[in-house]
N, C-alpha and C positions, 0 to 999 in steps of 0.2 A: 504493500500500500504506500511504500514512503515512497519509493520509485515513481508512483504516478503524481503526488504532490510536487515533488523535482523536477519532472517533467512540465507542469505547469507551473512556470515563474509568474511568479505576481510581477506585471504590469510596474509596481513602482518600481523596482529595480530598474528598469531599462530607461525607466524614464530620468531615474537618478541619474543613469552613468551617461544615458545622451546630455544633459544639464551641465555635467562634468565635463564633456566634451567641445560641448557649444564655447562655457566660459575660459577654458583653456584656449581657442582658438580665439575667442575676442582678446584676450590677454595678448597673446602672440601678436595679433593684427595690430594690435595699442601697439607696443613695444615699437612691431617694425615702424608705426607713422609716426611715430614723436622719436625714438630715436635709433636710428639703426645702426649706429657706430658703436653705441651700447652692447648693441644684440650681437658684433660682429666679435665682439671684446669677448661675451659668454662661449661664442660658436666656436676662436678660433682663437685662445688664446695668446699674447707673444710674450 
């Protein structure tokens, strides 16, 4: 029985980690337009 519960993920989970996903990429997209010499410093250290 616990198998078919696992099988059916509750809806919130996905909806969390899409959320997680979304605001990780608005974060990213911030970064690149205000300062990308920042982001080049994290990517590519010297």
């Amino acid at each position: 029985m616990s198998l078919e519960r696992s099988i059916e993920t509750p809806p919130v989970e996905s909806i969390f980690i899409v959320q997680m996903l979304l605001f990780e990429t608005i974060k990213l997209s911030v970064l690149l337009e205000n300062c990308p010499a920042t982001l080049l410093k994290l990517i590519w250290p010297t």
